[in-house]
C-alpha positions as CSV (number, residue, x, y, z in Angstrom):
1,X,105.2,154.5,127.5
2,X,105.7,154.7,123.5
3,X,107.7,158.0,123.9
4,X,109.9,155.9,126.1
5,X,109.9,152.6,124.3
6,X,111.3,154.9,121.0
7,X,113.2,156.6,123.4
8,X,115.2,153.9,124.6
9,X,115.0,151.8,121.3
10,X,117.0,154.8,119.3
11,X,119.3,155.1,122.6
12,X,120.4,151.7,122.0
13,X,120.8,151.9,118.8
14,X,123.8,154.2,119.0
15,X,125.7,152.2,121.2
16,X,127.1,148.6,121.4
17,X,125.0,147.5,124.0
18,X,121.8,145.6,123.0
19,X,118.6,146.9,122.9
20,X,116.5,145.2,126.1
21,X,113.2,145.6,124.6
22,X,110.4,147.5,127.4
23,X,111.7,149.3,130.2
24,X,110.1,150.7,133.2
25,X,108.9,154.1,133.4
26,X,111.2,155.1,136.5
27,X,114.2,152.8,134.7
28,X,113.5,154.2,131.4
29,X,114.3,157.8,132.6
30,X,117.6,156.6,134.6
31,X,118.4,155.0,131.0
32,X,118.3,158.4,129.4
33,X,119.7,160.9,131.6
34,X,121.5,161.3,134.7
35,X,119.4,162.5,137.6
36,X,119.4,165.9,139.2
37,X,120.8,166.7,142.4
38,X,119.3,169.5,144.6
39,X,120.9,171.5,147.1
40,X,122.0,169.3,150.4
41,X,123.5,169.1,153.5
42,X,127.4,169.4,153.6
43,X,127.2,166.1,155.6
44,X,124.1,164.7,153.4
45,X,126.6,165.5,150.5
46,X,129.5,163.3,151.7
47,X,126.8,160.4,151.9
48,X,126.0,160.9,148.6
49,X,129.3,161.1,147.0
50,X,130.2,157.4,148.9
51,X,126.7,156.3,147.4
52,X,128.0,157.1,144.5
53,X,131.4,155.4,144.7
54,X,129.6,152.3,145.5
55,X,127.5,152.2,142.8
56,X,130.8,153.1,140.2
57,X,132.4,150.4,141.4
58,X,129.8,147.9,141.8
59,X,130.4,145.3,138.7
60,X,128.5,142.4,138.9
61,X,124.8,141.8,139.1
62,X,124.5,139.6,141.9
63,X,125.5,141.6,143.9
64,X,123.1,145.0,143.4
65,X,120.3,143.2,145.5
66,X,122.6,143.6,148.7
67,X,123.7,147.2,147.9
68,X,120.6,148.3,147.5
69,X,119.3,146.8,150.8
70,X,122.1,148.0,152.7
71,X,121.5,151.9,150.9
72,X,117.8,152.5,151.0
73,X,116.4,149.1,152.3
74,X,114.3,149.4,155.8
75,X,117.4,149.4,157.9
76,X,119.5,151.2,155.2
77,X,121.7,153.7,155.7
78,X,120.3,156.3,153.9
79,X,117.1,154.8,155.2
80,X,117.9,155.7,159.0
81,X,118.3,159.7,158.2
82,X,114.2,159.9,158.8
83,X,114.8,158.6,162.6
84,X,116.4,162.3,163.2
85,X,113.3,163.4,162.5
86,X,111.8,162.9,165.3
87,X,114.2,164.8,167.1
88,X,113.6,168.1,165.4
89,X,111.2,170.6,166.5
90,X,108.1,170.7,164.1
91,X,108.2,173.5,162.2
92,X,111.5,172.1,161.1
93,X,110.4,168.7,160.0
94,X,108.9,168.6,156.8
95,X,111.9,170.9,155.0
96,X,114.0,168.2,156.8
97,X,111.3,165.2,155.2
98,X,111.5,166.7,151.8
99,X,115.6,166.9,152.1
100,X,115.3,163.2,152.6
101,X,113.1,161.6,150.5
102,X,115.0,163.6,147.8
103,X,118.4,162.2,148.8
104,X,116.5,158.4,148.8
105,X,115.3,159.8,145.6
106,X,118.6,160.7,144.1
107,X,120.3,157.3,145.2
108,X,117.6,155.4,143.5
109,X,117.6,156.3,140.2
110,X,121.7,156.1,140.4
111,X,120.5,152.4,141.7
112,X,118.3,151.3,138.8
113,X,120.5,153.1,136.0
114,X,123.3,150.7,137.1
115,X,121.3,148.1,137.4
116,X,120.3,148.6,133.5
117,X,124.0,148.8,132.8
118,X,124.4,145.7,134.5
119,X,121.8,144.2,132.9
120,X,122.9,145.5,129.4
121,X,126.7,144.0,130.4
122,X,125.9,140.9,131.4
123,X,123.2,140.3,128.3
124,X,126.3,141.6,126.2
125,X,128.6,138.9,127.8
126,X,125.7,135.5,127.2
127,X,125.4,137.0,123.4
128,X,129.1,136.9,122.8
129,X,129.7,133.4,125.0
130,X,126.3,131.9,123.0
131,X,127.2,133.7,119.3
132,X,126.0,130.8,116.6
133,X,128.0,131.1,112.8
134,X,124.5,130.5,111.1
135,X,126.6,129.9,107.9
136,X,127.4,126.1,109.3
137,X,125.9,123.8,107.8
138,X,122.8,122.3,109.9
139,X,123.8,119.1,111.3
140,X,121.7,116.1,109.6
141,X,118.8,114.7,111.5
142,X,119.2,110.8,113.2
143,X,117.6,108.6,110.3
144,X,115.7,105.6,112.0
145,X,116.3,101.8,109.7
146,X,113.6,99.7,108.9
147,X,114.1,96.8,110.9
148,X,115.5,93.2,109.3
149,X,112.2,91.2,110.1
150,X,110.6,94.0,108.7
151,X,112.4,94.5,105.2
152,X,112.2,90.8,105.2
153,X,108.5,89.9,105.1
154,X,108.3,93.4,103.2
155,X,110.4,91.5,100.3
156,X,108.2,88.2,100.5
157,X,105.4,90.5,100.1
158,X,106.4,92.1,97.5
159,X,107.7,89.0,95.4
160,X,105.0,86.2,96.3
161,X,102.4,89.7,95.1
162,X,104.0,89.4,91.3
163,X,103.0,85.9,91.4
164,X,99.1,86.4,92.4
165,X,99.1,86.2,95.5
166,X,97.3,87.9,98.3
167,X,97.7,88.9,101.9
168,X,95.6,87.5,104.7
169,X,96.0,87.9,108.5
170,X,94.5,86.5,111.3
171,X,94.6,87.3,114.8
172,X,97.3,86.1,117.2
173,X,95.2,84.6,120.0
174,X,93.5,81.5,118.6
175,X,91.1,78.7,119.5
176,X,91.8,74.9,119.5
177,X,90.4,74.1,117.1
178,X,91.7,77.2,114.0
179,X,95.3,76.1,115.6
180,X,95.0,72.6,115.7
181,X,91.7,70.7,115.0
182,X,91.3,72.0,111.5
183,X,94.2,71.4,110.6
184,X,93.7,68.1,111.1
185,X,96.2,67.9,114.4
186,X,95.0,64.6,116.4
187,X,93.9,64.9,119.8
188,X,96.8,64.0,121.6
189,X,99.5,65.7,118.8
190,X,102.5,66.0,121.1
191,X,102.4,70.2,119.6
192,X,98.9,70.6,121.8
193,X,101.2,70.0,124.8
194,X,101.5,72.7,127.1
195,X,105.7,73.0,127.1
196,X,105.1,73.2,123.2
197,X,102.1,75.7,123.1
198,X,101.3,79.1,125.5
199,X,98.1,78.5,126.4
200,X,96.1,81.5,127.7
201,X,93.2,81.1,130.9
202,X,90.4,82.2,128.9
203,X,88.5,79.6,127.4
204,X,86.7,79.7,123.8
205,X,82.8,78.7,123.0
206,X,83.6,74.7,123.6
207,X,85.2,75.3,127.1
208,X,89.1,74.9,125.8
209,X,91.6,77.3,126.6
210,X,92.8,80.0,124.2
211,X,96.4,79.9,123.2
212,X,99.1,82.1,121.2
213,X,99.6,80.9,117.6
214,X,101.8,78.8,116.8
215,X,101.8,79.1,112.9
216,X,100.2,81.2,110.7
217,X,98.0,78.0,109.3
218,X,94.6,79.2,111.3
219,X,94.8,81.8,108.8
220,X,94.3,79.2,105.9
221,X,92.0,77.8,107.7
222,X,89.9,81.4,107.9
223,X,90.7,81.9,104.8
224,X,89.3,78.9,103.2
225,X,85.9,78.8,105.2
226,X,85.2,82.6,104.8
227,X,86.0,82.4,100.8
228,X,85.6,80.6,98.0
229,X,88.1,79.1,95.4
230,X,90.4,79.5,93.7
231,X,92.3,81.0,96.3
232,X,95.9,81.9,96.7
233,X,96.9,83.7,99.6
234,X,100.5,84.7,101.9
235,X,100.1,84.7,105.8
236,X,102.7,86.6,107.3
237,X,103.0,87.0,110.7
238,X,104.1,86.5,114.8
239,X,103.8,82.9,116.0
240,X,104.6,82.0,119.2
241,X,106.1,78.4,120.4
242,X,107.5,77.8,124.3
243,X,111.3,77.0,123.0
244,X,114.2,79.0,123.5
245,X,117.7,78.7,122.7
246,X,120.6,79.8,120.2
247,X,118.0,79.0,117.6
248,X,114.8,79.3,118.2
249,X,112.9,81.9,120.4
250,X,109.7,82.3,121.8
251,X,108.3,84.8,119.8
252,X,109.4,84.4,115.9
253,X,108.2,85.1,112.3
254,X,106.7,83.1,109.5
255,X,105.5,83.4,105.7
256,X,103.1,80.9,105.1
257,X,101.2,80.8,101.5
258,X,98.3,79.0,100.4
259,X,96.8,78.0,96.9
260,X,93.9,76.0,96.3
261,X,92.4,75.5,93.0
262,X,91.4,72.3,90.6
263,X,94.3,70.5,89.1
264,X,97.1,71.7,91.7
265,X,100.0,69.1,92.2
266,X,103.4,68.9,93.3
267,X,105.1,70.4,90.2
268,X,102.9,74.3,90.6
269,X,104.4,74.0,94.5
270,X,107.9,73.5,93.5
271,X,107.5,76.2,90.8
272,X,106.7,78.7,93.0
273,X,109.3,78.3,95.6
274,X,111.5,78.1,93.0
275,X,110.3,81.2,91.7
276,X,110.4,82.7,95.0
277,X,114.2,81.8,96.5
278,X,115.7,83.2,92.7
279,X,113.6,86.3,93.2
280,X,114.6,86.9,97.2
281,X,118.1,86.1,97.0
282,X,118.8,87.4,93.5
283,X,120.3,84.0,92.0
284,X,119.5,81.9,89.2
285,X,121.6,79.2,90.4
286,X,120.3,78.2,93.6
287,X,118.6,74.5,93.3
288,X,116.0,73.4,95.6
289,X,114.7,69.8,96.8
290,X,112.2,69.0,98.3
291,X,112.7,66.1,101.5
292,X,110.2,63.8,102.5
293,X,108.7,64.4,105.6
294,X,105.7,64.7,108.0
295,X,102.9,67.9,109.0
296,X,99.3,66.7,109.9
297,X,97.9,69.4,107.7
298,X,99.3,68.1,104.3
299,X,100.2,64.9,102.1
300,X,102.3,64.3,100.8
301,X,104.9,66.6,102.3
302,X,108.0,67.4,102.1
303,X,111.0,70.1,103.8
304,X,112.1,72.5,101.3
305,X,116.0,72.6,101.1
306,X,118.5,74.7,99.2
307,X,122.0,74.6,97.4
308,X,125.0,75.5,100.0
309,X,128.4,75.5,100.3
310,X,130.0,75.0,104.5
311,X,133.6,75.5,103.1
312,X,135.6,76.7,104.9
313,X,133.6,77.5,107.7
314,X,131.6,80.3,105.7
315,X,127.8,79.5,104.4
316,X,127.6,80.1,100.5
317,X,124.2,79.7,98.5
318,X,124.6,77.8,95.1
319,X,124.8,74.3,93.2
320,X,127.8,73.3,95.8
321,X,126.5,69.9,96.7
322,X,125.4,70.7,100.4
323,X,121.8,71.5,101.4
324,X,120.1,73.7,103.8
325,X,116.6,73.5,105.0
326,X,114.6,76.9,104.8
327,X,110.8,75.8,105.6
328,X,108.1,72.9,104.8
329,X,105.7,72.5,102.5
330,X,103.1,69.5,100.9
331,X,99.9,68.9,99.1
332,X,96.9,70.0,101.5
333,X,95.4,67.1,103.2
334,X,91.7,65.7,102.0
335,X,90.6,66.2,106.0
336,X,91.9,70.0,105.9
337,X,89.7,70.4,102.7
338,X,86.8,68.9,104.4
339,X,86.8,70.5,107.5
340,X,87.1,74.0,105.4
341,X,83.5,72.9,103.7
342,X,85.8,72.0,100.1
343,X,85.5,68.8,98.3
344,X,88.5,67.3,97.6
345,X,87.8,65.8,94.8
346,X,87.0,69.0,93.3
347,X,89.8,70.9,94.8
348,X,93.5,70.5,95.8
349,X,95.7,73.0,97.0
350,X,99.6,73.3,98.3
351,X,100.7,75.1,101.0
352,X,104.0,76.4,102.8
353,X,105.9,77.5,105.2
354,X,109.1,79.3,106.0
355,X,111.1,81.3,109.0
356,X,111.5,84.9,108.4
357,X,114.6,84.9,110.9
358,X,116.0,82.1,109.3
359,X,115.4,84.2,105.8
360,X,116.8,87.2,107.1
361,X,120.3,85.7,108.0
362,X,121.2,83.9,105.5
363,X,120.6,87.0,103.2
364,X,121.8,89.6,105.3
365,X,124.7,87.7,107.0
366,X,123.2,88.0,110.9
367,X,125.3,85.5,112.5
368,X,123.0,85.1,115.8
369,X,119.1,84.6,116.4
370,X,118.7,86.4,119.4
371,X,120.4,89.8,118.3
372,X,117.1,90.1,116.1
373,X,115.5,91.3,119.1
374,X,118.2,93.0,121.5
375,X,116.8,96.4,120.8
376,X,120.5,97.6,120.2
377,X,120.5,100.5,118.1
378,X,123.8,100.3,116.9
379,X,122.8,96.4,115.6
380,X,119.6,97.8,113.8
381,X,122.0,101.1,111.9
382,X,124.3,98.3,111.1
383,X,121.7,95.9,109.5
384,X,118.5,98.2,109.0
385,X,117.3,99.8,105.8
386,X,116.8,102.9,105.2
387,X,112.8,104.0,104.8
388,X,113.1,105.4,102.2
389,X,114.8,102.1,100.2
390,X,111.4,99.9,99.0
391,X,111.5,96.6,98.9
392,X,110.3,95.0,95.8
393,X,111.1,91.9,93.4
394,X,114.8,91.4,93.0
């Protein structure tokens, strides 16, 4: 098998035709030389030499399974010469046996040498049709973007992290009373109402049903009973509220941050959102006021709203004398402090809130809420980041 392995190897070598790797014993040999033809029958001959024709001319592969059948298969026509011998006397039959199988012999290996040629031509042929310029360059790779959302609470991270603060999560199946009771939500707040809040069938220790978030304030609330101050912490995360429209959707984002301490007022609260809107939208010149207004959980508090412009139909951030409203924020209530195990006449704290949609476009220029969570990739290459881009403090 090596002798004919080499064999064949240097054969093809020589020649254009490529090398087909291991052969067969009985193909090997038809590969290297033509086969030897003894002495036959005038008529035997004549068969032979139209075998022959037959094979010549035979050019395409899927067509040697059907010659061959029709030559030396069980019906075969070079098959059929061993019916004569039956009609022979004995002592004339095996010299007419031998005659045959050597003639079935003969017209074999002329079979599987062209079947090698064929082979070898039609191998040829795919090479040539499937030829690759390896010099090309190598087409670059699909890059996936880091989704909007994504970057966004990345970026809050990252900023509210220079300022001290930490992150804390929470889980987003809650009780009654981390969502609501704690946070000092009365019993009959119209936000425990089922078309507000998806409430799950499973109930928690006191017999209430669980629900789905719907803020990130449970997490303040785990965060104050399971550690002691001073604290200052970010919450970012999914909430979930049953609302949906052009601007609000069932499933949304929020950045919520926490800081409790002695001596915290008003003025540290506006600081740091200050702080945080020049950092996250790169401008010096963007005022904020703060709106009185109304959350169980804190008091005072107060809407947090920024410089705008609406000329023109276009939204433009800056001292223009219009105001937009990005989140809400306040002074944590006494009865929050209390039901977290804190005195509050020791400590005060502040806390706020904010959309990370709502962030998202008016950075980024995303004209429509519900395209945040299409899927469409040609959306997320047109407002994605690249991963390898960090977000950090503007």
């Amino acid at each position: 098998t090596r002798q004919i392995y080499a064999a064949s190897r240097q054969k093809s070598a020589g020649n254009d035709a490529p090398f087909l790797g291991f052969l067969s014993p009985t193909a090997a040999r038809c590969r290297l030389k033509k086969p030897k033809v003894p002495p036959m029958r005038p008529e035997w001959q004549k068969l032979l030499t139209q075998a022959q024709e037959k094979i010549e001319n035979l050019d395409k592969l899927s067509e040697f399974s059907d010659l061959r059948v029709a030559m030396i298969g069980k019906k075969g026509e070079i098959t059929a010469l061993m019916s004569g011998i039956s009609k022979l006397p004995p002592p004339e039959r095996p010299a007419y046996g031998a005659e045959v199988n050597a003639l079935v012999k003969t017209i074999e290996a002329l079979l599987d040498a062209k079947k090698i040629a064929l082979e070898q031509k039609a191998m040829a042929a795919k090479l040539a049709a499937e030829r690759v310029d390896v010099t090309l360059p190598v087409p670059s790779p699909a890059l996936g973007k880091i989704h909007p959302i994504s970057r966004t609470m990345d970026e809050g991270i990252a900023i509210f992290a220079a300022m001290g603060f930490s992150v804390a999560a929470g889980p987003d199946i809650e009780d009654d009373e981390h969502n609501f009771t704690a946070l000092n939500f009365a019993p009959h707040h119209p936000a425990r109402d089922m078309h507000d809040t998806f409430y799950l069938n499973a109930k928690d220790a006191s017999g209430k049903n669980l629900l789905l978030r719907t803020h990130t304030s449970p997490v303040q609330i785990r965060t104050m009973r399971g550690q002691k101050p001073p604290l200052a912490i970010i919450a970012p995360g999914r909430t979930y509220r049953s609302d949906s429209d052009q601007t609000h959707t069932p499933m949304f984002h929020q950045i919520e941050g926490l800081v409790i301490d002695r001596a915290i007022h008003m003025g540290h609260l506006k600081g740091c959102l200050q702080e945080f809107i020049q950092a996250y939208f790169g401008a010096n010149d963007i005022p904020i006021r703060f709106r009185p207004s109304y959350f169980p959980f804190t008091e005072p508090s107060a809407e947090v709203d920024i410089g705008c412009s609406r000329a023109g139909g276009k939204l433009t951030l800056g001292p223009h004398g219009d105001w937009l409203e990005i989140g809400g924020s306040g002074m944590v209530h006494p009865n929050v402090l209390v039901n977290c195990g804190l005195d509050p006449d020791q400590w005060q704290g502040f806390a706020f809130g904010m959309g990370v949609e709502r962030m998202a476009m008016l950075k980024y220029g995303i004209p429509d809420l519900r395209t945040f969570f299409d899927g469409d990739g040609r959306w997320l290459s047109h407002y994605g980041f690249s991963p390898f881009d960090l977000a950090g403090v503007v």
